[in-house]
Structure formats: structure tokens, C-alpha cells
N, C-alpha and C positions, 0 to 999 in steps of 0.2 A: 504493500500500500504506500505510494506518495504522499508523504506530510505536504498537505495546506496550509493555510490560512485559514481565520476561523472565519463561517460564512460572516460577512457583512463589516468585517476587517479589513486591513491591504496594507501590505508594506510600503512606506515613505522611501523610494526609494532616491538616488543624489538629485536629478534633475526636479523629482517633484518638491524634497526636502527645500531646496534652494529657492521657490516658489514661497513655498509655505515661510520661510524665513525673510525674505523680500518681503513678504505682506507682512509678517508680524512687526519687525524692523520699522514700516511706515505707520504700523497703525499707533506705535513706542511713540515716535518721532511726532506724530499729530496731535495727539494726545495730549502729549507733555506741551505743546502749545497753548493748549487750554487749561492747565494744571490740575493734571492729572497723573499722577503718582501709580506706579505699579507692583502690584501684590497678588500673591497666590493662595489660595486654599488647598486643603486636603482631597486628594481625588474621590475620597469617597467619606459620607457624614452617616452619622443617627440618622435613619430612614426618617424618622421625624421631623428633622429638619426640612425635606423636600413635600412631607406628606403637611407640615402647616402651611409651608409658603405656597406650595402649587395649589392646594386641594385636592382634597379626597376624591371627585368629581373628574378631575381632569384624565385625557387618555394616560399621560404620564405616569400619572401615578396608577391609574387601574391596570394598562396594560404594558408599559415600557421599560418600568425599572429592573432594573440589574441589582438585586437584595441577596442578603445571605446572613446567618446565623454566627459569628465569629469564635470562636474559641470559649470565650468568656458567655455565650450565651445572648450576646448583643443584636439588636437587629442591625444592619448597617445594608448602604445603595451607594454603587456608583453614582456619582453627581451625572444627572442628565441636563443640567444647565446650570448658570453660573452665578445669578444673582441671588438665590437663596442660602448660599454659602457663604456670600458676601455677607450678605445681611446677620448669619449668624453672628461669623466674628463680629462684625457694628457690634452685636449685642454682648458677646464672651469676651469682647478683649477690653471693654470698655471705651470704646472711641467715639461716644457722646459729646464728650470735653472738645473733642475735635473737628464740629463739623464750621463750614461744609467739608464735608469729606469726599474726595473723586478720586476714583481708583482704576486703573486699568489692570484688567486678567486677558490672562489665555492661557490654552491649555485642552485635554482632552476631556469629551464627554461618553455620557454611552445610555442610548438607548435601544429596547427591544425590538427596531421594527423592520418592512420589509426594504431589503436593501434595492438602491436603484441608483441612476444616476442624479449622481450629488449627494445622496442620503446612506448615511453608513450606519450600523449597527456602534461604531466608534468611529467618532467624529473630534471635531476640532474647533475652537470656537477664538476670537477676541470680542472683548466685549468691553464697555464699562459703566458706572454706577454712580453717579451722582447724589446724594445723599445731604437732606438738611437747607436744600434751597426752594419753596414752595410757590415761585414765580416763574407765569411762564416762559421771562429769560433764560431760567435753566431749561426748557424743553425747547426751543426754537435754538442756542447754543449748542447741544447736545445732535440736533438733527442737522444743523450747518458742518459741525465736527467729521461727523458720517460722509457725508456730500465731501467735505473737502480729503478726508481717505481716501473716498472713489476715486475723486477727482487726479489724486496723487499718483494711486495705483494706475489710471487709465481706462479706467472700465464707468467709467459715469454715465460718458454716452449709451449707454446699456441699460442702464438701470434709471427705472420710472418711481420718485417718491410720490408715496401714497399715506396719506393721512387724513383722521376719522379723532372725533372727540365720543367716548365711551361715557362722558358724565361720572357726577360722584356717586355714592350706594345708596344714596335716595332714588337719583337719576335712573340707574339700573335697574334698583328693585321695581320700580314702575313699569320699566322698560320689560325686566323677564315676567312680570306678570301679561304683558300684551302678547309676548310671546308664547306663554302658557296658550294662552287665551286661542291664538287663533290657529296654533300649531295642532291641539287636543283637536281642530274641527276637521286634520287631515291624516289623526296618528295612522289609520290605518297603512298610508300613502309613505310613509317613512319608513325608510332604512331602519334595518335591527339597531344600528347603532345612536339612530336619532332616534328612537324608538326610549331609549335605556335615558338620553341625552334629556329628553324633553321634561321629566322628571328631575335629575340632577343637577345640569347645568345648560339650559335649552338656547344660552348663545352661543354654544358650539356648535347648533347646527347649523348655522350660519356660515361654517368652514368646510363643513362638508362636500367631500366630489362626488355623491351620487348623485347620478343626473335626475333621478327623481326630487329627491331633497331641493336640489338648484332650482329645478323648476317650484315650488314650493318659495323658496327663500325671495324668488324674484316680487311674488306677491307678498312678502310678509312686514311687516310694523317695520320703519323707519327709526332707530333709537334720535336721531337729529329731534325727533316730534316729542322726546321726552323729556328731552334737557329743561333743569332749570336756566332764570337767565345767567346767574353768575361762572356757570359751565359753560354757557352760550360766550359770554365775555370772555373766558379763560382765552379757549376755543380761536376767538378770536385775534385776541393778542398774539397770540403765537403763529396765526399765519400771517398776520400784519407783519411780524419780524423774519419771518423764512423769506417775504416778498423784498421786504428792504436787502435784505443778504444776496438778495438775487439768485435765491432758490424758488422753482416752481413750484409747488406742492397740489398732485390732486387728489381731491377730495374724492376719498373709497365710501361713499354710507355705510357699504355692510362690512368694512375693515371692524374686528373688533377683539383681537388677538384671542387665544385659547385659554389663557392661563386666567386662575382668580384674583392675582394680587392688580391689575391693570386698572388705572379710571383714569377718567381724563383725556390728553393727546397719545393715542396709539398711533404708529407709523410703521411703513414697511418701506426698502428697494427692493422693487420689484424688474425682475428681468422677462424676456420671451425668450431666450437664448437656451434654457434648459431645462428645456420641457416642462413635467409636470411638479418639479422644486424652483418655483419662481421665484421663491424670495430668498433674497442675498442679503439684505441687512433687515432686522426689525427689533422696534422698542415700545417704548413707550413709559406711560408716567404712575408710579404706584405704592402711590405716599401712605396707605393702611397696611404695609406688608410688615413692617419694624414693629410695629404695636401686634398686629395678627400674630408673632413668634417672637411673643413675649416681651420688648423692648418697649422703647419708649413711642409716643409718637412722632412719627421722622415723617418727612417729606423724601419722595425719591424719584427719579427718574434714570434712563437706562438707556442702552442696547445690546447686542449681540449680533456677530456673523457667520455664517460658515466658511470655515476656511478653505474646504474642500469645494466649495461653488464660489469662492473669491476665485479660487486657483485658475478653476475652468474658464472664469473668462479672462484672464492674462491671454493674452493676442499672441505674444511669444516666451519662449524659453528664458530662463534667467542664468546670462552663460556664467561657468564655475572663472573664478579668474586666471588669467593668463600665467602659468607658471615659468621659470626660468630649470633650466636642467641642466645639470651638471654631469660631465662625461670626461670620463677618466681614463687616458690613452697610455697604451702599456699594459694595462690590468695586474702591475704587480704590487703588492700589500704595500708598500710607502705609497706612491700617486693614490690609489683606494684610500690610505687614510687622512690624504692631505685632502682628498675630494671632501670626504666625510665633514673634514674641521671646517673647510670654506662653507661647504652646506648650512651648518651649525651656525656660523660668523654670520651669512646673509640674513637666515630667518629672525634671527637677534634681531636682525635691525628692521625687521617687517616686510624681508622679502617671501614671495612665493615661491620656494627651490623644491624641485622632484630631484632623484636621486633615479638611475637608469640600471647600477643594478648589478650587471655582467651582460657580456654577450661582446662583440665586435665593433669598430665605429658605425659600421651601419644597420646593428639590429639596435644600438643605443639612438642614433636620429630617427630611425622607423618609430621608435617608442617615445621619444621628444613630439611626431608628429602628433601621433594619435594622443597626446594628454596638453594639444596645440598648443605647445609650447610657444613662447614670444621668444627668446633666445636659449643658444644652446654655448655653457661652457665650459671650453675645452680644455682639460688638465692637465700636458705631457710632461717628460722627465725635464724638458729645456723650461716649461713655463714654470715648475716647481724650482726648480736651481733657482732660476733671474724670480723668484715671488711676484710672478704673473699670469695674466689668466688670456686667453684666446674667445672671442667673443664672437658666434657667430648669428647674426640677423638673421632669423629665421623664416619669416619674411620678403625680405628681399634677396637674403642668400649672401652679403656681404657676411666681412668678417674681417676682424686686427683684433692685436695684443694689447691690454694694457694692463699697467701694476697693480697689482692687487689695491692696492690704498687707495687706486682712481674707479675699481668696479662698481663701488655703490652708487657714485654720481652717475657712473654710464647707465647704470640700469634702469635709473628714476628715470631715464631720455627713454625709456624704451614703453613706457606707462599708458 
């Protein structure tokens, strides 16, 4: 039997890794623009932790987590997203004292479902959490943030922002009662899972892909029609500032995320580019989640992406950098160890040197090409005596000697 990989896993392997590190690297670098500091949590919490922040209700929690029994008897879950870990520590480590609080994560996730393109059973996320500012400058900030990632990355043109106001738990509770209301007059017409939905949590059926359900949703209650005015007001400030930003933003009505802790401004980017996982970035605002798991009450807002549907739409490869290779003429153990030491002496100083290894002058340039080397240099018995190195452009195919002490400057010319 051939060992796999476990279904709905995949190995990272250099070209994709490279990818994936390019996007982490800018989402660091944009971030920290807007002062946002970065921290990690534990890959996997007390199931508890995910089952107060998500809801008991949600697919999440009923059908996707990755749980287990530990040693000691404990229940414990892979973390299948990011902000309810945040929020614990907010609550465990005590950084009350400290808000506003903005954090940037990444890192792996894991849920149970079916694997397809873009959507992994272990997945990959950046995200971050704003915490402690209850104005909707911190949500039209946070969604300009996003936009200027894309923007960085290259993939903006791609991706369509969509945003929807959810209202506070007044707002909602009015709102899932309409939904009750008018959904009960079609249960029989819904899907097993809208069926279980309409009882629990019946804004989910509003995300639903059965085509029966869609047809259904298209006629159902408008949350817009329930807002109070000061959600209307919220609502509105914040597209007032995403328009000043010179962000488009269009209005989803039936955008209204999956999860419990959400009110307010929800947003998505939304792509057509991959197929049935359209959305590459989404957030939104969920200021009762720090009180709901036990804390105090905080103000919050958020996002998260997938990295593995960032990846896809990178338009090209992320090349490894150009290395310098050293080649060792003679092959006999002094030239071999003088290679070695210059090797050593370059990288000190932050160059990129491969080392070729053994073989003859020309299986060592055959092996320069293929690891597209920028120069190849040459180490023989005369360039060790006179403390010199042979420099050849690989490239263009030229090639000179010079002293050792002048190789670092030559090489920065080679950049």
C-alpha cells in the first residue's frame, strides 16, 4: 500500500510554501500599518471555547470539528477559526488594561468537510481582530486594511467587496422571528439541513446552495426592513467612509455570515474565479462575543482569509531567489575545504550560496543551471594560492578573477 496524505490535507510543497509566505509577509507588513501587532494561539482549545463563541447551532460546531478526549480526560478541538481563541486569551491573559487591542494571526485550521477546490479539511488562515473600539471607524479601517492586502498582493481586481448591516440582537431577534414566520409556511420545500436550520439558527438558510432553499431565500424577509435607526446610522457611516477611501462596497441584503457572535457590518471579497469557494476574504463586527465567553463587554471587529484561495489567484509563481554557486576545481580535500569556508564567509554576510557537491566542471554548471543560479564561482589550486575567486556570469557567460576581499561588492552588482 502507498502512504498518502490524509484525504483533504496536501503537502506545502517549495513553490506553493513560497506563495503562502509572500502572502503572509504582506498581510505582516499591512497590518503593522495600521497597528496591528502579531500573536499566536494554541492550535487546538477546551472545545468550549469554540462551542460559546460559535454556537451550539452552527455547522461548525454540529458537524466540522476535529475533538478528542486527551489523556487527562479533557475534551479538546482543533481550532477551526481564529477569533474565538483570540478572544479567549483577551479574557485569560488579562489584556482588558490594554485595549484597543489589534492583533494579527495566522496559522492552520481544521475542519471536517468535503474537500474541493480551495477548501481543505486543513486549511490556512490570516486574519485579524480589533478589539475595544465601538465606532464605525474601526469597521470601514479594518475593511480598507483588506482592500489594501488585495491590493498589494495583486488580486483586487478579482475580488468584488460585499457588505450587509446584520443589526444589533434586538434587530435580529425581530428579524429570525420573520424568518421563522415565513420559512415554517415552506418547511416542507427545504432541504434536510434547512429543515434542522429553521428551528436553530434559520439565518443560515440564507447561505445555503440548495437550489430549492435559493429559490425560497429569493422571496424571503429582507433583514434591511428590521433595522433599528441607530443600526440604520451605524450602517451608514461606514459606507460613507469605505466611499471616501475610494472603496466601492456593494450592498449583499442577504450577506449575513454563518456564525453567532456577528451584528452589525458583515463583509465579504468575493471572487468568480473559483468556482463554488467564492469568498477570499470575510468579516465583520461582533462586539457581544467577549461578554458571551465570559469576559467583559468589549467591542470587536475582525477578518479572516484563506490562504489556500489567496494562493490561487496569484497570477504567477513566487521565484525562490537567485543563488550564487560555488565550484570547486580539482576536487581534492584543501580546494573542497576552502570552497566550504568561502561558502560559510558569503552567507554571513547574506548571500545566497549552493554548494554543487562533487561531480566534474560540467555536471557542477549543469547543477548551477537547474537551481538558476545568477553566478557560478570558480575555486582552483591558482585562485586558492593568489586568495581569489573566478567569477562566472551566468547569464551572459562572461567571466574574471577577483580577490577575495572585492567578491562581496561584485556580487551585490549581480542583484
Amino acid at each position: 500500500m502507498s502512504i498518502q496524505p490524509v484525504r483533504g490535507t496536501k503537502d506545502l510543497l517549495p513553490a506553493e510554501a513560497r506563495k503562502f509566505r509572500h502572502i503572509s509577509d504582506w498581510a505582516r507588513a499591512v497590518t503593522e500599518l495600521f497597528g496591528y501587532a502579531e500573536m499566536a494561539t494554541p492550535i487546538f482549545e477546551f472545545s468550549e471555547v469554540f462551542k460559546k463563541g460559535l454556537g451550539e447551532s452552527t455547522d461548525i460546531i454540529g458537524k466540522e470539528m476535529y475533538s478528542f478526549l486527551d489523556r487527562g480526560g479533557d475534551e479538546l478541538s482543533l481550532r477551526p477559526e481564529g477569533t474565538a481563541g483570540v478572544v479567549r486569551a483577551f479574557i485569560s491573559e488579562g489584556l482588558a488594561q490594554n485595549l484597543p487591542l489589534k492583533v494579527f494571526y495566522q496559522g492552520p485550521m481544521f475542519r471536517y468537510e468535503r474537500p474541493q477546490k480551495g477548501r481543505q479539511r486543513q486549511f490556512h488562515q490570516i486574519g485579524v481582530e480589533c478589539l475595544g473600539i465601538d465606532s464605525p471607524q474601526a469597521d470601514s479601517e479594518c475593511i480598507a486594511m483588506a482592500q489594501m492586502l488585495l491590493q498589494k498582493l495583486g488580486i483586487d481586481s478579482k475580488c468584488q467587496l460585499e457588505i450587509n448591516s446584520i443589526g444589533d440582537r434586538s434587530c435580529r431577534a425581530r428579524y429570525r422571528q420573520a424568518l421563522v414566520d415565513f420559512f415554517s409556511q415552506h418547511e416542507k420545500s427545504l432541504s434536510e439541513d434547512s429543515q434542522k436550520r429553521l428551528h436553530t439558527n434559520p439565518m443560515r438558510i440564507l447561505d445555503s446552495k440548495h437550489k430549492a432553499d435559493q429559490a425560497l431565500v429569493a422571496e424571503a424577509p429582507l433583514l434591511s426592513d428590521y433595522l433599528s435607526p441607530e443600526a440604520k446610522d451605524f450602517f451608514e457611516q461606514v459606507t460613507l467612509q469605505l466611499k471616501a477611501l475610494g472603496l466601492k462596497p456593494q450592498l449583499n441584503p442577504r450577506l449575513v455570515r454563518g456564525l453567532d457572535y456577528y451584528c452589525h457590518t458583515v463583509f465579504e471579497f468575493k471572487t468568480s474565479e473559483l468556482g463554488a469557494q467564492d469568498a477570499v476574504l470575510s468579516g465583520g463586527r461582533y462586539d457581544g462575543l467577549v461578554e458571551m465567553m465570559g469576559g467583559p463587554a468589549t467591542a470587536g471587529v475582525g477578518w479572516a482569509a484563506g490562504m489556500e484561495r489567496l494562493a490561487l489567484l496569484l497570477d504567477q509563481e513566487i521565484p525562490a531567489p537567485r543563488p550564487q554557486v560555488i565550484i570547486p576545481l580539482g576536487n581534492t580535500p584543501e580546494i573542497e575545504l576552502e570552497a566550504l569556508k568561502l561558502a560559510h564567509l558569503l552567507r554571513e554576510q547574506g548571500f545566497v550560496v549552493e554548494s554543487t557537491y562533487s561531480g566534474n566542471l560540467q555536471k557542477r554548471l549543469k547543477r548551477a543551471n537547474r537551481l538558476k543560479a545568477r553566478a557560478a564561482l570558480l575555486l582552483g589550486p591558482e585562485e586558492v594560492q593568489k586568495s581569489q575567486v573566478t567569477v562566472k556570469d551566468l547569464d551572459t557567460g562572461e567571466q574574471k578573477t577577483l580577490a577575495q576581499q572585492d567578491l562581496a561588492q561584485a556580487l551585490k552588482d549581480f542583484a
